[in-house]
N, CA, C and O atoms as CSV, one atom per row, in Angstrom:
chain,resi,resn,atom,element,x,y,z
A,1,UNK,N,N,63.928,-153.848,-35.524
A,1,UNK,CA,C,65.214,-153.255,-35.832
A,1,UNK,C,C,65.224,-152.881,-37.315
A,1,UNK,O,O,64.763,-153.630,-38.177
A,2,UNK,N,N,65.882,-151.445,-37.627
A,2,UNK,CA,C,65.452,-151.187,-39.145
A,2,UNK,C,C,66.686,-151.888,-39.675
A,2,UNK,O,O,67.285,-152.793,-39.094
A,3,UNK,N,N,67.111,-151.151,-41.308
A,3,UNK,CA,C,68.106,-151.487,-42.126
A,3,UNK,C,C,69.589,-150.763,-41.204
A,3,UNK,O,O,70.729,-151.228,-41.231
A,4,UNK,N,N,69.270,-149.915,-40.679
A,4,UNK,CA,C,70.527,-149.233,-40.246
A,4,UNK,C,C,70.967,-150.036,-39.108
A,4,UNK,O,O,72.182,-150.175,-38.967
A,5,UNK,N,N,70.188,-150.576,-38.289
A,5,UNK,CA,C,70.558,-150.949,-36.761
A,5,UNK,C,C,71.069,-152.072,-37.177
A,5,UNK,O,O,72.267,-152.196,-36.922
A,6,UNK,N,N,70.379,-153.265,-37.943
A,6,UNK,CA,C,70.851,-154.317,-38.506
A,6,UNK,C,C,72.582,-154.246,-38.675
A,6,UNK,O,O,73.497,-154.894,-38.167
A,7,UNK,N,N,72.511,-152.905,-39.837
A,7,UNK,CA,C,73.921,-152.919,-40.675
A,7,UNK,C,C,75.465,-152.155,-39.450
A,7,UNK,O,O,76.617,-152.171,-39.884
A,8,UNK,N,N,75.217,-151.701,-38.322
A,8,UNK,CA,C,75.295,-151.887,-37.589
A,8,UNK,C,C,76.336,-152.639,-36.127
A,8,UNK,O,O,77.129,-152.391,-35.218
A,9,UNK,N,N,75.247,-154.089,-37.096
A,9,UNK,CA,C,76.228,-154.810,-35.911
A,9,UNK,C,C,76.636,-155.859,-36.644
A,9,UNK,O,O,77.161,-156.855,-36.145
A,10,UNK,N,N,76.370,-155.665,-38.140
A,10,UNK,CA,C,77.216,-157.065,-38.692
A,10,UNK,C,C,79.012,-156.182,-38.511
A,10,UNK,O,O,79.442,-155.142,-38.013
A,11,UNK,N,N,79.684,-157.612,-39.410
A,11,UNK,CA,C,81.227,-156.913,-39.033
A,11,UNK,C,C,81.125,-156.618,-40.602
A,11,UNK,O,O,80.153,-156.761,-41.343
A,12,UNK,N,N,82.364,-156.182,-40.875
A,12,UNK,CA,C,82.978,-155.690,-42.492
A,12,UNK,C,C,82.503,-157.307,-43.203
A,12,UNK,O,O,81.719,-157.462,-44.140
A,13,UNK,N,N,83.137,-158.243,-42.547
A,13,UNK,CA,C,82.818,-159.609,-43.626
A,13,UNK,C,C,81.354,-159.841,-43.867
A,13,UNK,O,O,81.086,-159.845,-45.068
A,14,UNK,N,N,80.372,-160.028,-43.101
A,14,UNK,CA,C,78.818,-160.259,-43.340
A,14,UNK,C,C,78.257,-159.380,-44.216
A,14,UNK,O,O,77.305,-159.632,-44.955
A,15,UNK,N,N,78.983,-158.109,-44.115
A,15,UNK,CA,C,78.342,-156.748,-44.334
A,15,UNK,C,C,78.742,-157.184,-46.273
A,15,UNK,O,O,78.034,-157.198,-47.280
A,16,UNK,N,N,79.798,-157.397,-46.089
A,16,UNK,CA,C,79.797,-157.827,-48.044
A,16,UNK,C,C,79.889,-158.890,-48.789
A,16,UNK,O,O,80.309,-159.120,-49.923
A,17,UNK,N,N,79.073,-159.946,-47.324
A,17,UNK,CA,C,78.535,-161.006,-48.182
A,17,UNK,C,C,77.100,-160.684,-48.551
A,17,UNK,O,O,76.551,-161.566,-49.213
A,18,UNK,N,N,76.532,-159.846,-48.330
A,18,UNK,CA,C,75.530,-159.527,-48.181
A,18,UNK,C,C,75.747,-158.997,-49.746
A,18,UNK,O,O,75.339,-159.393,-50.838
A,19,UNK,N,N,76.470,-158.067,-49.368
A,19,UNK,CA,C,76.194,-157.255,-51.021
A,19,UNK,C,C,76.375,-157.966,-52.227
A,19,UNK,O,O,75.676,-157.668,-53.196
A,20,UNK,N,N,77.284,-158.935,-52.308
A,20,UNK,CA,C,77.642,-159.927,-52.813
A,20,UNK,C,C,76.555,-160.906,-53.296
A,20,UNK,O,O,76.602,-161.615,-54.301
A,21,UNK,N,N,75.833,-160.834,-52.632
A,21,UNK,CA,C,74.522,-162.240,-52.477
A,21,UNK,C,C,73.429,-161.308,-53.261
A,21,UNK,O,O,72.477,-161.770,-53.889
A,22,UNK,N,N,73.726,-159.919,-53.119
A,22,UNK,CA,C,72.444,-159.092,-54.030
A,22,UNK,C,C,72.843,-158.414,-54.921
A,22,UNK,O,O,72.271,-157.429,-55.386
A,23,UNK,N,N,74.234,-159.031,-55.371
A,23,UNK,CA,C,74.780,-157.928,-56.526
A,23,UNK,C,C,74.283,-158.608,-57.867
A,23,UNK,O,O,74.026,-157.980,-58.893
A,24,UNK,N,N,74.176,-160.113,-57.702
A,24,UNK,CA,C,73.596,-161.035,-58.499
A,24,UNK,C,C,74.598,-161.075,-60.437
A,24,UNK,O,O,75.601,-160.530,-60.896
A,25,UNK,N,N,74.123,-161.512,-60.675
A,25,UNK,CA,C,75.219,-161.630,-62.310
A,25,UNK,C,C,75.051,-160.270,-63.033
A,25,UNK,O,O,74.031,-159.582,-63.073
A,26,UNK,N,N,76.571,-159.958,-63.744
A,26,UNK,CA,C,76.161,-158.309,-64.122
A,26,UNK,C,C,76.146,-158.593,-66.218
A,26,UNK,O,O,77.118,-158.758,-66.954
A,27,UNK,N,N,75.235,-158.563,-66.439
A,27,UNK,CA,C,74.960,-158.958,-68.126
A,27,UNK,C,C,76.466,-158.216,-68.612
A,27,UNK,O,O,76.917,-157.140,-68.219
A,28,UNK,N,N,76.950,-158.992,-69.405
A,28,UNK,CA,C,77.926,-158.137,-70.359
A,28,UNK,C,C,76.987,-157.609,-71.413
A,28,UNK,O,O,76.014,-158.085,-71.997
A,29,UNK,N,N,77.673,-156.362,-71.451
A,29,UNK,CA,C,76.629,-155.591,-72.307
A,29,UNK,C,C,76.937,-154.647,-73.846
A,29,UNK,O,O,76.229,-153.961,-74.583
A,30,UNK,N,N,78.501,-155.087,-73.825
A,30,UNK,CA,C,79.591,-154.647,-74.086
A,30,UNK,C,C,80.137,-155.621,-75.363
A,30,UNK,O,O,79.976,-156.828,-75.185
A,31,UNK,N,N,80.733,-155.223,-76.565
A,31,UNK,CA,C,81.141,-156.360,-76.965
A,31,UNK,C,C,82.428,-155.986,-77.805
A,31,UNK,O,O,82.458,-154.901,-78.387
A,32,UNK,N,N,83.896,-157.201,-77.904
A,32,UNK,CA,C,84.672,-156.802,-78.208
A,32,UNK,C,C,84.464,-157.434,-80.049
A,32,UNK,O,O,84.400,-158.592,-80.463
A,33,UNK,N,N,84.421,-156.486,-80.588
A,33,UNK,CA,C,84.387,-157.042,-82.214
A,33,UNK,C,C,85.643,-157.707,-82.834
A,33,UNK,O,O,85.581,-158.476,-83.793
A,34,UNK,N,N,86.866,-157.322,-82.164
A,34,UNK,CA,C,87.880,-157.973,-82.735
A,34,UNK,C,C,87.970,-159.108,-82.428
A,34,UNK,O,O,88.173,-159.995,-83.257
A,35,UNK,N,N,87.844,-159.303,-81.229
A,35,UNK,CA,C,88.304,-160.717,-80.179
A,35,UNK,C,C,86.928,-161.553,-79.948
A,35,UNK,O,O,86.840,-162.672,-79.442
A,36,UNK,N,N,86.122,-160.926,-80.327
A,36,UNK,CA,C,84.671,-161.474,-80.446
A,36,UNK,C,C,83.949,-162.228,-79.044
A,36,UNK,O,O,83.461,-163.355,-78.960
A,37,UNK,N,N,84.101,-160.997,-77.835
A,37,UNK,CA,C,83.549,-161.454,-77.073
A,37,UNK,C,C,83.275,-160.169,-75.710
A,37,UNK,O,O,83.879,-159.118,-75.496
A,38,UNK,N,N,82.300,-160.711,-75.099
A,38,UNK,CA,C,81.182,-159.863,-74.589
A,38,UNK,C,C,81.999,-159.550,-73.019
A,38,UNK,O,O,82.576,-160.378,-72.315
A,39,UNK,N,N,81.813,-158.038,-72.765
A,39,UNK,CA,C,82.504,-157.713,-71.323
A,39,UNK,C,C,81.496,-156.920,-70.952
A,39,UNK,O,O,80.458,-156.766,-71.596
A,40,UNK,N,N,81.844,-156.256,-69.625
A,40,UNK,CA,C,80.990,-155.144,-69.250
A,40,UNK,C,C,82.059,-154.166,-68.239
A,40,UNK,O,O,83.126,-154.682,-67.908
A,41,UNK,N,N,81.833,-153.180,-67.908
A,41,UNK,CA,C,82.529,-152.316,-68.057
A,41,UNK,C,C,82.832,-151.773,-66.470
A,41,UNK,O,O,81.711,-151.811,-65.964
A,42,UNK,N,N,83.668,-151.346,-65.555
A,42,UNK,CA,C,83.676,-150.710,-64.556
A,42,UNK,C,C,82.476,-150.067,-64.299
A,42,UNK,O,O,81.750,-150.243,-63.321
A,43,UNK,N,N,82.251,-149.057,-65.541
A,43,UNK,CA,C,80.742,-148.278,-64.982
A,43,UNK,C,C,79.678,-148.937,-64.670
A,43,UNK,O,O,78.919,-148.616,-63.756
A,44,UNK,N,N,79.491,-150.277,-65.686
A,44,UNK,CA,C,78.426,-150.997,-65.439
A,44,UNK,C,C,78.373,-151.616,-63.694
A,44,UNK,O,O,77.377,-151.760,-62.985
A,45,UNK,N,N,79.625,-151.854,-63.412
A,45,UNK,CA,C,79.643,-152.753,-61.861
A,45,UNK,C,C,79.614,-151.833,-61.348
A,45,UNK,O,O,78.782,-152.122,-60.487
A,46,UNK,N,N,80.009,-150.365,-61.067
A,46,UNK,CA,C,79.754,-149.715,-60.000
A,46,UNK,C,C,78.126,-148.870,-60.075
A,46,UNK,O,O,77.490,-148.212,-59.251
A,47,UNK,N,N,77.914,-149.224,-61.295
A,47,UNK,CA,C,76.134,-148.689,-60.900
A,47,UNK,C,C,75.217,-149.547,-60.205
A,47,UNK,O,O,74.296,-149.220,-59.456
A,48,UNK,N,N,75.646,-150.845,-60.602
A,48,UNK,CA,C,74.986,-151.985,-59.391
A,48,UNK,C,C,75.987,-151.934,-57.526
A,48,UNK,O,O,75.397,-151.768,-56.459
A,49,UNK,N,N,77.079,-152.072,-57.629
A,49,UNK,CA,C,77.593,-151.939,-56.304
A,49,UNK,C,C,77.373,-150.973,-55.367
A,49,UNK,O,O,77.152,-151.191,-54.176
A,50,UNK,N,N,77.462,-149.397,-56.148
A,50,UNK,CA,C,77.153,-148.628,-55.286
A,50,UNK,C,C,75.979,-148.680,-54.151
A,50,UNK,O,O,76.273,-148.676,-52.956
A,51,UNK,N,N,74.666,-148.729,-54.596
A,51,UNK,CA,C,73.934,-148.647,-53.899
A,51,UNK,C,C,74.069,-149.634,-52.834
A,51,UNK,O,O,74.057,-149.325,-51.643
A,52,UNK,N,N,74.241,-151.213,-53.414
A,52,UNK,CA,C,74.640,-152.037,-52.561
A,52,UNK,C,C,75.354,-151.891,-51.043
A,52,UNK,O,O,75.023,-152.382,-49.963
A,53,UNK,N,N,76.348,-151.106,-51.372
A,53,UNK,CA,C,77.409,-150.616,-50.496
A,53,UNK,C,C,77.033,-149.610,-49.514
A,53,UNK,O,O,77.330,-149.538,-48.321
A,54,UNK,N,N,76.061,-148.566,-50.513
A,54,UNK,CA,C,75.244,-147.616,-49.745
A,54,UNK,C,C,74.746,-148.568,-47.870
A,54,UNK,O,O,75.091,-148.400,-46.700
A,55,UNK,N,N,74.082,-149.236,-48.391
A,55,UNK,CA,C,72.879,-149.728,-47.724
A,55,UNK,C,C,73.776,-150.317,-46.623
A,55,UNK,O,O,73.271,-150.318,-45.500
A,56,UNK,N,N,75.019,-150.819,-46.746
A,56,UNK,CA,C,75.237,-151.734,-45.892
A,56,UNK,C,C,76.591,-150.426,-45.060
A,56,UNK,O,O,77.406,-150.814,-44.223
A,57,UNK,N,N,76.504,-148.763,-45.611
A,57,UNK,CA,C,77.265,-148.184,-44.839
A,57,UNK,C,C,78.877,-148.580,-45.574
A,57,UNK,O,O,79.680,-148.454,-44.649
A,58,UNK,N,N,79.257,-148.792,-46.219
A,58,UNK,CA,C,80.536,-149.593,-46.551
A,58,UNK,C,C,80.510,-148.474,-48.446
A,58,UNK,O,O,79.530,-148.224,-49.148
A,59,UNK,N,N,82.800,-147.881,-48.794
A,59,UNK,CA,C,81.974,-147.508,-49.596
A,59,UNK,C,C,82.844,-147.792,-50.339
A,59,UNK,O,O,83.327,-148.812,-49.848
A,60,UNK,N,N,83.725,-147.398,-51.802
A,60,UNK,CA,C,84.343,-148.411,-52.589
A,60,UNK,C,C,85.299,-147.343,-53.225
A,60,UNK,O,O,84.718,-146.573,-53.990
A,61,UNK,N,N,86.877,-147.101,-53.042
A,61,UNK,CA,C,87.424,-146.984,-52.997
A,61,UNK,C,C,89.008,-146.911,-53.919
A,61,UNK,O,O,89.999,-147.058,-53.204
A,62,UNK,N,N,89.168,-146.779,-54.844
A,62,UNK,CA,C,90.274,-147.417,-55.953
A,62,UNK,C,C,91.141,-146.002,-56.481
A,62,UNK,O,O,90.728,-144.848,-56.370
A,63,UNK,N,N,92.310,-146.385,-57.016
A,63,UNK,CA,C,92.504,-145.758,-57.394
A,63,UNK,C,C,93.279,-145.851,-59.352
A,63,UNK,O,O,93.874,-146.903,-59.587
A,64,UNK,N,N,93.208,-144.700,-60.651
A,64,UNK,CA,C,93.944,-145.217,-61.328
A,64,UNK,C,C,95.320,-144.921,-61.916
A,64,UNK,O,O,95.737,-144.734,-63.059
A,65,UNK,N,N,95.726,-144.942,-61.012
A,65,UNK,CA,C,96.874,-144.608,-61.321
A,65,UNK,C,C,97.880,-146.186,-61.608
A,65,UNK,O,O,97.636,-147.168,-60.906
A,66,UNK,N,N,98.704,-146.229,-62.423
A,66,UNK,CA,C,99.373,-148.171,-63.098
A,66,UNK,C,C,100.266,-148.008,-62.693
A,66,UNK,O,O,101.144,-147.330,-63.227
A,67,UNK,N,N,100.395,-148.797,-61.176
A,67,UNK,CA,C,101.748,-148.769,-60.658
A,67,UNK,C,C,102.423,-150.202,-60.749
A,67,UNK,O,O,103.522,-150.540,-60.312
A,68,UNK,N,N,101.222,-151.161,-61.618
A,68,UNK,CA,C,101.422,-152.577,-62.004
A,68,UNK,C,C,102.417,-152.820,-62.920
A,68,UNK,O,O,102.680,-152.028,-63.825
A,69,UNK,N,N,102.965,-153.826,-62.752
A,69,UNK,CA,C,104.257,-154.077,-63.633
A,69,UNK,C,C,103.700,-155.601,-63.924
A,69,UNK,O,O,103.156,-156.346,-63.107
A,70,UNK,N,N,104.023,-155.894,-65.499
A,70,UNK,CA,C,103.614,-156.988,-65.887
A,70,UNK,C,C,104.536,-157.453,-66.391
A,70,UNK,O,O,105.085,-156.732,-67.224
A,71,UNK,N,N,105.135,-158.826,-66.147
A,71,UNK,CA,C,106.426,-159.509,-66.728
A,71,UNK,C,C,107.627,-159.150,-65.520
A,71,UNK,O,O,107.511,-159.059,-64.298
A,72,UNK,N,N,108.678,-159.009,-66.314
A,72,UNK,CA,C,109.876,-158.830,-65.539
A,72,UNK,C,C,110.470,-157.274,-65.631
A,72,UNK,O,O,110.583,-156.668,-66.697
A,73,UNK,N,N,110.766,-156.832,-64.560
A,73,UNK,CA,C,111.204,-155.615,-64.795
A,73,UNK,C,C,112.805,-155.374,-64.051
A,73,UNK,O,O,113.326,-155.828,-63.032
A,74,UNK,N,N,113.290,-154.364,-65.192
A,74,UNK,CA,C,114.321,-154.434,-64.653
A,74,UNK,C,C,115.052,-153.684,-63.300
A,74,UNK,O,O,114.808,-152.482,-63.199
A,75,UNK,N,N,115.786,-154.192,-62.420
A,75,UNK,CA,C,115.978,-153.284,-60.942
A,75,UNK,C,C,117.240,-152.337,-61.576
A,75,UNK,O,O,117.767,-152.261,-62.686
A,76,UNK,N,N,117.396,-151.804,-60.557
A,76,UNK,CA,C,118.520,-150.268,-60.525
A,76,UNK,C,C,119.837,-151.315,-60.418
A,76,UNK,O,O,120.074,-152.245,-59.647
A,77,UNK,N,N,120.661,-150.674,-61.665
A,77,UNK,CA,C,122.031,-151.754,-61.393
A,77,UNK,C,C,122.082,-152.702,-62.074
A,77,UNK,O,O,123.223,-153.053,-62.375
A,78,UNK,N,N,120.494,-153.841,-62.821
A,78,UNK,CA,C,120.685,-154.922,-63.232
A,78,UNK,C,C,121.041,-154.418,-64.886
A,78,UNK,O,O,120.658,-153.441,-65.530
A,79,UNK,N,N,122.118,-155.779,-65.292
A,79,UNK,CA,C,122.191,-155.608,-66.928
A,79,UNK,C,C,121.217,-155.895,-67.364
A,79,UNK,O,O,120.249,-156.309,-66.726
A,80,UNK,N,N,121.298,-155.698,-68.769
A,80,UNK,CA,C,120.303,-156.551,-69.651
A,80,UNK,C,C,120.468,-157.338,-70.047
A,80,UNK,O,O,119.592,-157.893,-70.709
């Protein structure tokens, strides 16, 4: 059975533990000089995930648009 037939008949969950198990640690490569400490970057994780994802048929999805609200916000009607 090749890579395709395999990928296949796992379900969505196996299928990204898998990728998961070969995405392995992603080096920060990145460093913040003010705050003095090391990140890595969206681009960096999706140049390792993609292919990952490739392989297992599965593909990755986001969007950026900030529809996040952080803290308290105020509703229609409330005082301040």
């Amino acid at each position: 059975m090749d890579e395709f037939e395999k990928s296949k008949s796992l379900n969505i969950y196996q299928k990204l533990a898998q990728v998961q198990a070969k995405t392995g640690q992603i080096t920060k490569a990145e460093e913040n000089k003010f705050g003095k400490y090391k990140y890595f970057t969206e681009q960096q994780a999706l140049n390792i995930l993609k292919p990952l994802l490739s392989e297992q048929k599965l593909t990755l999805t986001f969007s950026d648009e900030n529809d996040r609200y952080f803290g308290s916000r105020k509703k229609d009607g409330e005082k301040e």
